[in-house]
Short mmCIF file of the C-alpha atoms (twelve columns), coordinates in Angstrom:
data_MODEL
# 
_entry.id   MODEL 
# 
loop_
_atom_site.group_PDB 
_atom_site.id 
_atom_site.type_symbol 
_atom_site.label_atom_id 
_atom_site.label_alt_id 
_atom_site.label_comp_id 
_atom_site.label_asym_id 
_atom_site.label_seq_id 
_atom_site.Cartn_x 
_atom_site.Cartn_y 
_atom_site.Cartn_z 
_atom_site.pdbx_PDB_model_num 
ATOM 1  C CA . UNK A 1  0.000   0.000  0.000   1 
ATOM 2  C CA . UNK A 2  1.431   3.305  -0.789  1 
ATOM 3  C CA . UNK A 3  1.964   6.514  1.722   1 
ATOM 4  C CA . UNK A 4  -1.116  8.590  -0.151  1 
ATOM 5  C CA . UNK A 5  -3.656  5.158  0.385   1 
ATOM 6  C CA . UNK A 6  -2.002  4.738  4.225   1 
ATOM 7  C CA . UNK A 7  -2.539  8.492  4.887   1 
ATOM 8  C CA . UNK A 8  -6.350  8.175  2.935   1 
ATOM 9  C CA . UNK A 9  -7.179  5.204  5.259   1 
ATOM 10 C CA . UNK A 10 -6.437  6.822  8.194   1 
ATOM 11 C CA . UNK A 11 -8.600  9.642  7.550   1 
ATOM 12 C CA . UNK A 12 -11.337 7.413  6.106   1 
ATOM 13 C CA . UNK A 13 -11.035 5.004  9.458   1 
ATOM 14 C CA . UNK A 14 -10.878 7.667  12.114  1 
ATOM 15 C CA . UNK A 15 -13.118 10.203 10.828  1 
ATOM 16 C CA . UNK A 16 -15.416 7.996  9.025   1 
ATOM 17 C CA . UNK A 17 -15.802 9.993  5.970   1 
ATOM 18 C CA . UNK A 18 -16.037 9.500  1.808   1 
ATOM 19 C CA . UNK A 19 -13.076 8.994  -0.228  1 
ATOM 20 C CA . UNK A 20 -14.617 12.285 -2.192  1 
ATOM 21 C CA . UNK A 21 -14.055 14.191 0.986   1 
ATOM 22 C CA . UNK A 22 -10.726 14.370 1.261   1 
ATOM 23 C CA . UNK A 23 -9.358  17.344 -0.616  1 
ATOM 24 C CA . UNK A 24 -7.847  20.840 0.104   1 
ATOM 25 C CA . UNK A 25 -10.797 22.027 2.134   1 
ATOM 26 C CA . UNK A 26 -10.939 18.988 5.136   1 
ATOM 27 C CA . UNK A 27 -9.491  21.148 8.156   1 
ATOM 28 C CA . UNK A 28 -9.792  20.137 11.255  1 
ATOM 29 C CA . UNK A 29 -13.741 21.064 12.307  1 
ATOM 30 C CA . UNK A 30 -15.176 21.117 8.768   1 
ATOM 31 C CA . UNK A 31 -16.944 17.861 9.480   1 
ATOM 32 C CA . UNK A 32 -18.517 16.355 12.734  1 
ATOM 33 C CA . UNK A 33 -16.215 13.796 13.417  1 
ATOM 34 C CA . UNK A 34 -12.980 15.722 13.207  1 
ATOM 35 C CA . UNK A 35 -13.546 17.385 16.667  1 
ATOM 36 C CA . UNK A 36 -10.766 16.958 19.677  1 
ATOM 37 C CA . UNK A 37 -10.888 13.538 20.139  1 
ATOM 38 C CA . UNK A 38 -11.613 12.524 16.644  1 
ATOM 39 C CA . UNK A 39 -8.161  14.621 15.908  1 
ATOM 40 C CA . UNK A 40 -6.389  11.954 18.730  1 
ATOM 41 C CA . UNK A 41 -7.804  9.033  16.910  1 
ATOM 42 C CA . UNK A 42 -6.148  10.126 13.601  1 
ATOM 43 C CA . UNK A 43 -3.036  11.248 15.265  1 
ATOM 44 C CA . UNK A 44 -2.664  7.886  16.770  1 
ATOM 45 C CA . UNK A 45 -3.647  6.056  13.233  1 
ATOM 46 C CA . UNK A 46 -1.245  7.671  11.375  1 
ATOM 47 C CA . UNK A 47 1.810   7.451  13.950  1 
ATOM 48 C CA . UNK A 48 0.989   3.387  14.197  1 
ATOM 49 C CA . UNK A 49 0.517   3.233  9.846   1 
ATOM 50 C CA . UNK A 50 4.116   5.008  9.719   1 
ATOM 51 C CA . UNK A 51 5.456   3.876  12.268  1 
ATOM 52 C CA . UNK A 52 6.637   7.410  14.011  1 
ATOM 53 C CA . UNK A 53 5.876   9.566  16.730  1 
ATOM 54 C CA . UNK A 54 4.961   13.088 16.263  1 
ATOM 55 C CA . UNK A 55 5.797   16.562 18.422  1 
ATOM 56 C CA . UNK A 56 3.327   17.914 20.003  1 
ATOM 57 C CA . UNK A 57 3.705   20.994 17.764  1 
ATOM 58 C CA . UNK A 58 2.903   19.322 14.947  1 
ATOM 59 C CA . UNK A 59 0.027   17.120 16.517  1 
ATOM 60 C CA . UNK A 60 -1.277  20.659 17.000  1 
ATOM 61 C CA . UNK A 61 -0.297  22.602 13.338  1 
ATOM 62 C CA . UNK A 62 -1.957  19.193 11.736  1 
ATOM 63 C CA . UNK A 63 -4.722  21.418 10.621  1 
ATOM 64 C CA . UNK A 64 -5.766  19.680 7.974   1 
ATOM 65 C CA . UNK A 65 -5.813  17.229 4.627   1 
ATOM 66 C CA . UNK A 66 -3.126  18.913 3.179   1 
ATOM 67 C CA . UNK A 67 -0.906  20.580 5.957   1 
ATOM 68 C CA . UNK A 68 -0.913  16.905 7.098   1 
ATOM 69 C CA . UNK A 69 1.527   16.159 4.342   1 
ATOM 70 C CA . UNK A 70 3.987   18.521 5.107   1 
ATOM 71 C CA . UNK A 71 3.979   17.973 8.612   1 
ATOM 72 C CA . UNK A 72 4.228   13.920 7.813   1 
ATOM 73 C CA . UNK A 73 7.462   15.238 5.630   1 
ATOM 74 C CA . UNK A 74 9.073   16.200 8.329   1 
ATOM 75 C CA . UNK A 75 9.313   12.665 9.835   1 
ATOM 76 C CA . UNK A 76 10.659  11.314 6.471   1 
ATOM 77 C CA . UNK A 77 7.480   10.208 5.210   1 
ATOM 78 C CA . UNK A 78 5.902   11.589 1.240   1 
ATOM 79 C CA . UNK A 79 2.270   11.671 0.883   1 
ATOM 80 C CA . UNK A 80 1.798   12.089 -3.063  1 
ATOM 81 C CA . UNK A 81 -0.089  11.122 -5.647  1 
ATOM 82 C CA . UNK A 82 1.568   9.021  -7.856  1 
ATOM 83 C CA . UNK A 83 -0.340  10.607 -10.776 1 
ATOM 84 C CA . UNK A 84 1.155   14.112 -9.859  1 
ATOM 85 C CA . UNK A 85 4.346   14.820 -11.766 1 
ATOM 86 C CA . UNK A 86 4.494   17.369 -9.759  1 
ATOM 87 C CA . UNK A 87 6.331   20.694 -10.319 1 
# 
């Protein structure tokens, strides 16, 4: 399985939502289930799928879809879509 369908899975899992949901605008709050403790439950789903443990900082700047994959950068791990060429 590939970083992008680990880090998709997680969200899908913890939060419960729709592959079609997760874009650019899923921030933290934007649905029901992504609310203080739902945020723990992903936190903890994506540490155990990559096997790493995240600052607190970062735990806390995990704002959303997208700023996730920095933040998961800085612990060695690309999220990409293997259909981006990128720039």
């Amino acid at each position: 399985m590939s970083n992008l369908e680990l880090y998709d899975q997680a969200f899908l899992e913890s939060l419960d939502l729709k592959p079609e949901q997760l874009n650019a605008q899923l921030v933290y709050q934007s649905v029901p289930a992504w609310d203080s403790v739902g945020h723990m439950g992903l936190m903890a789903q994506l540490e155990e799928a990559f096997g790493i443990m995240m600052e607190i900082d970062d735990i806390v700047e995990f704002s959303g879809y997208e700023a996730g994959k920095e933040i998961l950068a800085k612990y060695g791990v690309v999220v990409a879509d293997v259909s981006d060429p990128g720039p």
